[in-house]
N, C-alpha and C positions, 0 to 999 in steps of 0.2 A: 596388832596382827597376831602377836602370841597369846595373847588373852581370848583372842578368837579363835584359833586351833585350839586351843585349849578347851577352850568352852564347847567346841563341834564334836570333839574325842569322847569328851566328860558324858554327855548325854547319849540315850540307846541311839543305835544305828538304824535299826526298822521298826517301826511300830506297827503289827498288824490291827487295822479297821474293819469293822463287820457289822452289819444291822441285821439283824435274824428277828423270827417270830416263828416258834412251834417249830423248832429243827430239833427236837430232842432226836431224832431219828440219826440224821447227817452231820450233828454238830462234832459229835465225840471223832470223827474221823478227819473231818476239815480240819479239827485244831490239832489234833496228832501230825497232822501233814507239814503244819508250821512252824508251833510251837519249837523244833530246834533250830529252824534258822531266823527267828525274828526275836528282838530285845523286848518286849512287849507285848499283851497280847491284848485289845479294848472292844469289848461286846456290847453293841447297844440294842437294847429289846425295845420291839415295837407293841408288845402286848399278847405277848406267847402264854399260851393256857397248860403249857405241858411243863416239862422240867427241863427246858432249856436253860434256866439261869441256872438254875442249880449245876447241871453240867458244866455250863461254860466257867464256874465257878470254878468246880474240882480242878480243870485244866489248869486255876491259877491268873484266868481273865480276872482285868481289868472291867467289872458288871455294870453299866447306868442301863436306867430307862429313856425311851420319848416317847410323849406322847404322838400317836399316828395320825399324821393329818393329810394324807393322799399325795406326800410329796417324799419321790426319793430322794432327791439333793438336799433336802431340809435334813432329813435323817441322815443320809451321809455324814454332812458338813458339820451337824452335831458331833459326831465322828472325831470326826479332824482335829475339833477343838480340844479335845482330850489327852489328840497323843503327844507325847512327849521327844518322840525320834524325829531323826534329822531328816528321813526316808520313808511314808507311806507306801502300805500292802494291803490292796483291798481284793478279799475275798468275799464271795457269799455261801452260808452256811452246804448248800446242796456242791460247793465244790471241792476241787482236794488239791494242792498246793505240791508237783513235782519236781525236786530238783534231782537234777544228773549231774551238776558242775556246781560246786562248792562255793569256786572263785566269784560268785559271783555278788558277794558280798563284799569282797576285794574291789572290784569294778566302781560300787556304789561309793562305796569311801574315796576311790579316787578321780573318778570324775567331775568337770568343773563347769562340763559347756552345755550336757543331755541333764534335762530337767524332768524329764517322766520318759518313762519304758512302758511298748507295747509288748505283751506276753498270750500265744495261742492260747485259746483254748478251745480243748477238744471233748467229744461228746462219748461220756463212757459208752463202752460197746458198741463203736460207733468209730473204722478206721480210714473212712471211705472218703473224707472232708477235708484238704487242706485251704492255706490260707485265712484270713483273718485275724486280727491283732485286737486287744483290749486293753488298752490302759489302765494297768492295774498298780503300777511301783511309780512315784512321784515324789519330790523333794517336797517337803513339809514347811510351804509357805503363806505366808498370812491373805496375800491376795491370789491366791490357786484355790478354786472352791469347784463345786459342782452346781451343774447347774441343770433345767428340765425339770421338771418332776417325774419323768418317765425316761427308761433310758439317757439315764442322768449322766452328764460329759462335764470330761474338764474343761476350766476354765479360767485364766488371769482376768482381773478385775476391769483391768481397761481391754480386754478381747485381742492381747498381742498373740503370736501366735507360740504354742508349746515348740521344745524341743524334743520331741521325740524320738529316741534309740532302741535296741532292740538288744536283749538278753540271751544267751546262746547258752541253753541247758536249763533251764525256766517253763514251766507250762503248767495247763491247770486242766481238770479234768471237771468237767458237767456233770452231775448225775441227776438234775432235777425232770427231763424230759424222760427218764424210766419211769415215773407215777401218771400215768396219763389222764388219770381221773382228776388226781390233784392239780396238773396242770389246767386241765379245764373248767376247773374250780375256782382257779387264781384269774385266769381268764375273764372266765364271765362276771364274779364276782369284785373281782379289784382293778386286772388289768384295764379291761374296756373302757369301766368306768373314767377313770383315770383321764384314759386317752379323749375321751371323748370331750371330757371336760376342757380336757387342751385346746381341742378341735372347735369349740366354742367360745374360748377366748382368742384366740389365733389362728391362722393357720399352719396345720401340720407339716413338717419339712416332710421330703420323701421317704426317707426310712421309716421316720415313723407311721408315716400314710401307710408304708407297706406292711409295718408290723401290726397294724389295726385291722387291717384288711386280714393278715394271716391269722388274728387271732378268730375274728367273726365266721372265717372259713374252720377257723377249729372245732366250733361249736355248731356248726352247721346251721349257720346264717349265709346262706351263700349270696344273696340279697344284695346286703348289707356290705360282704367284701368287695362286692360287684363294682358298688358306687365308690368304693374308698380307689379303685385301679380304673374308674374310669376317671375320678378327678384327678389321679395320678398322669395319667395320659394328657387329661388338659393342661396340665401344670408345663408337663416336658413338650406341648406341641412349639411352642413360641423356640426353642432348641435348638427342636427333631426341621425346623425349617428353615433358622439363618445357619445353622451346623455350628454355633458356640456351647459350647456345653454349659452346663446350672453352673454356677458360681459353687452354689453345696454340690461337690462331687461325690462324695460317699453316698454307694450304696446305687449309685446313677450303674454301672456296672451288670448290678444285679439284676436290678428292673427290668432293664433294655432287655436282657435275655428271656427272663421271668414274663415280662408282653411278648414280646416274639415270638417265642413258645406258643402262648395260648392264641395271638392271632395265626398262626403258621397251621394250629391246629384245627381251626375256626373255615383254612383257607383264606382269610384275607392275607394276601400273599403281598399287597401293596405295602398295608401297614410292617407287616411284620419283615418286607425287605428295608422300609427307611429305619426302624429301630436297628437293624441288625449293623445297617449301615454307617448310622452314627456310632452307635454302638463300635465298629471296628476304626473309625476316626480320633476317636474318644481313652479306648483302650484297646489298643491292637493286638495284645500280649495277651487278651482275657477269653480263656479255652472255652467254655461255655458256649460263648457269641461266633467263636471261630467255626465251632461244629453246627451249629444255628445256621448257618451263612452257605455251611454246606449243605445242609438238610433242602434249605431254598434252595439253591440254585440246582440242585438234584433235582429238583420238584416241576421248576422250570424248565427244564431239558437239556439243562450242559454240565453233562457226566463228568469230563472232563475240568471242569468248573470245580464242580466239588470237590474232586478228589482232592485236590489244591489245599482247598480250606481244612480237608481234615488232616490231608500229609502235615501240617501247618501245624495243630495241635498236637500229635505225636512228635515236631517236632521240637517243640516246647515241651514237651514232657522229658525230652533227653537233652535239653541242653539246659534248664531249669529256669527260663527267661522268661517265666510266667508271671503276670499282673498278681500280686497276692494280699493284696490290700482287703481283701473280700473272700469271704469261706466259697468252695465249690466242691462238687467232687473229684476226686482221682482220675474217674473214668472217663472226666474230659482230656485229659492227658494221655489217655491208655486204649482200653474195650469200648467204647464207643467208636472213636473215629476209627479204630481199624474195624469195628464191624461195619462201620459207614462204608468205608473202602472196598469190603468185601461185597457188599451189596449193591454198588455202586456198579465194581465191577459183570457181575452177575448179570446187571440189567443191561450192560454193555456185551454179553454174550462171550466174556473172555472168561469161562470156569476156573483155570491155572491160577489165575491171579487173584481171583475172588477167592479160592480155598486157602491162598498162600495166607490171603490177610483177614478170613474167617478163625484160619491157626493160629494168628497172631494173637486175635482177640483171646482167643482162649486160654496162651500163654500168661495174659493180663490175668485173667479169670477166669479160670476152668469149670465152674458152675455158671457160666455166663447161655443160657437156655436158649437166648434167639439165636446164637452164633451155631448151636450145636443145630438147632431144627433148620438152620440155613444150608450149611452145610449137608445133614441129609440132602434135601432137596434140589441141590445140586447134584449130589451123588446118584440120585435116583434117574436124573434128568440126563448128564449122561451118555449113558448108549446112547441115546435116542439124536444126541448130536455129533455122534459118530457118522 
């Protein structure tokens, strides 16, 4: 046993991992970000034409090549086999590595039971999105590998399940979706591909059905997305009808709302009431679906109805008992439902109360535009119900 503390002490603590290609742009700032909390630093190129090595060089990286064969987890787990720390940090070159709390390297060395930590990450210039977790810091085990080729997940070799914890003062920052050209470049060019190939040897789980769709809508295939969200719809009917949810929960959340939306907007009011419904069976806590739920039943004729469902999210916005397993925005918590509320009331004829929570709205977000042209038109209206 002392030869074993011993031996866990002796070796680095974190080994940062990364597979890049052409970040000479994003590299220099990613590894400034890490480089003082990580023992370690290992850059694996997948065929960068610019001065990426050379960069990641000067920082002091650990440099190999791989060869690219359409497979992330293949390049990752190349990765892995490299580092030498008791603790994986996996970043990718477009992101930046936050820490607020120090300790949290303290944490690492002393935990014995959490085997990998989920850490946000958030979308530079971009403050409107919480929720979501990423498996990025994991103990450095010979059977934990990744797996996918796309959207590549941890994984134990026999599929027991992770332990995962969560980091407090830890986060990462995005900056890859600032280049929008180059994004639609990796899209068309590598992403698609990729996926599709998946799509052809098996079938796609839901996320990723959904990210395949989001990317062919990137490009303005709208076609193409069409069909990826209607076989999504057939996958979830067998669900949406004995009411057990998919066994793969992730990402089921998102959907639900993401279809509801577009059939609500479509007017199929049937479909988009059973999504919303499972949907609130499913995750009750998830603000999105809550104001969805209101939106219908407003739609439907009980004012009264709704208001419910968006008081419901405001009130998860202040007692903080939101589903957060899944990125959303703020304003399901905040200027949404109260402008919902104000317009709700509005169409029930009560002005007082509709301007109380048109104000709210604006408290949340004072460039918030419908809430201000609602408001006019209240104001304007008025006399005239005097």
């Amino acid at each position: 046993m002392v030869n074993e503390s011993a031996e866990f002490f002796s070796k680095p603590l974190i080994s940062l991992c990364m597979i890049v290609k052409n970040e000479a742009e994003n590299l220099p700032r990613c590894l400034a970000s890490a480089k003082p909390f990580v023992d370690e630093m290992i850059v694996v190129d997948t065929g960068s034409e610019d001065n990426t090595v050379e960069i990641a060089k000067s920082w002091g990286a650990k440099v190999s090549n791989f060869q690219w064969c359409d497979d992330f987890s293949a390049a990752r787990n190349y990765s892995l086999s490299l580092a030498d720390g008791n603790w994986i940090l996996v970043l990718d070159g477009d992101e930046e590595l936050i820490v607020e709390s120090e300790s949290w390297r303290q944490e690492l060395a002393e935990t014995s039971e959490v085997n990998a930590y989920g850490l946000i990450r958030l979308e530079a210039n971009v403050s409107h999105v919480i929720g979501g977790f990423h498996g990025r810091i994991f103990r450095n085990l010979p059977d934990l590998k990744y797996v996918n080729r796309f959207h590549e997940q941890l994984q134990f070799a026999d599929k027991r399940n992770l332990k995962f914890g969560r980091l407090e003062g830890v986060k990462i920052i995005h900056y890859g979706n600032l280049e929008s050209e180059k994004v639609m470049e990796k899209a068309a060019r590598r992403n698609i591909p990729i996926l599709e190939q998946m799509r052809s040897e098996s079938h796609l789980n839901f996320w990723l059905l959904d990210c395949l769709g989001r990317k062919y809508t990137l490009i303005g295939e709208n076609e193409k997305a069409a069909e990826c969200y209607a076989e999504i719809l057939d996958k979830l009917s067998p669900s949406l009808i004995d009411g057990n949810p998919p066994e793969d929960f992730f990402w089921i959340p998102t959907l639900l709302h993401f279809l509801g939306v577009k059939y609500f907007e479509e007017e199929d009011y049937e479909t988009a009431r059973i999504l919303c419904q499972r949907g609130l069976e499913w995750c009750p806590n998830y603000p999105p679906i809550n104001n969805l739920a209101g939106e219908i039943v407003k739609s439907l004729g009980f004012p009264l109805g709704a208001i419910a469902y968006f008081e419901k999210c405001l009130q998860l916005g202040q007692t903080g008992n939101y589903y957060i397993g899944e990125p959303f925005e703020l304003s399901f918590l905040t200027t949404y439902p109260a402008y919902n509320i104000g317009c709700t009331y509005w169409e029930m004829q009560h002005p007082q109360e509709a301007l109380a929570a048109l104000e709210m709205a604006l408290a949340f977000d004072a460039n918030f535009t419908p809430a201000h042209d609602k408001i006019a038109e209240i104001k304007q209206a008025l006399p005239s119900m005097i």
